[in-house]
C-alpha positions in Angstrom: 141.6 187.1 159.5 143.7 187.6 156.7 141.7 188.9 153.2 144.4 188.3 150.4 144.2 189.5 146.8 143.5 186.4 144.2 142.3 185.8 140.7 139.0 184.9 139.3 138.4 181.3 140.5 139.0 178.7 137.8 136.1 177.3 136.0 136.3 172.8 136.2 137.5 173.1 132.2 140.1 175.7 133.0 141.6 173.7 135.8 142.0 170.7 133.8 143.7 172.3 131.1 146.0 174.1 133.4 146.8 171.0 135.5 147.4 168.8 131.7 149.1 171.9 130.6 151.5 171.5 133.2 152.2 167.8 132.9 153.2 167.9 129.6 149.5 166.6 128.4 146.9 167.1 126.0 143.4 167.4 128.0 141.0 165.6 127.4 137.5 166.6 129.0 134.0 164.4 128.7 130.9 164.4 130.1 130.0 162.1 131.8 126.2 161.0 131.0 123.7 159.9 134.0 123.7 156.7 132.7 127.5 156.0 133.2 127.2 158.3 136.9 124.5 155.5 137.8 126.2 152.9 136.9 129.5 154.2 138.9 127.1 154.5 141.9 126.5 151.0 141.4 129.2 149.7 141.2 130.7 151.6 144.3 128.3 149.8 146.8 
């Protein structure tokens, strides 16, 4: 088993402005309320 050096892991919100960073973007990060997750849920079945 190999054990390699690496960084801190990336936080969600660090990721997505890294990854938007890189495309050129401007991130643009919401919370998604349970509301909207429910209705997602819903939706899916």
């Amino acid at each position: 088993m190999w054990h390699l050096p690496s960084s801190k892991p990336l936080t969600g919100k660090q990721w997505i402005e890294t990854v938007a960073t890189e495309l050129g973007n401007n991130p643009k990060i919401q919370l998604a309320t349970k509301p909207v997750v429910k209705i997602n849920t819903t939706l899916k079945k």
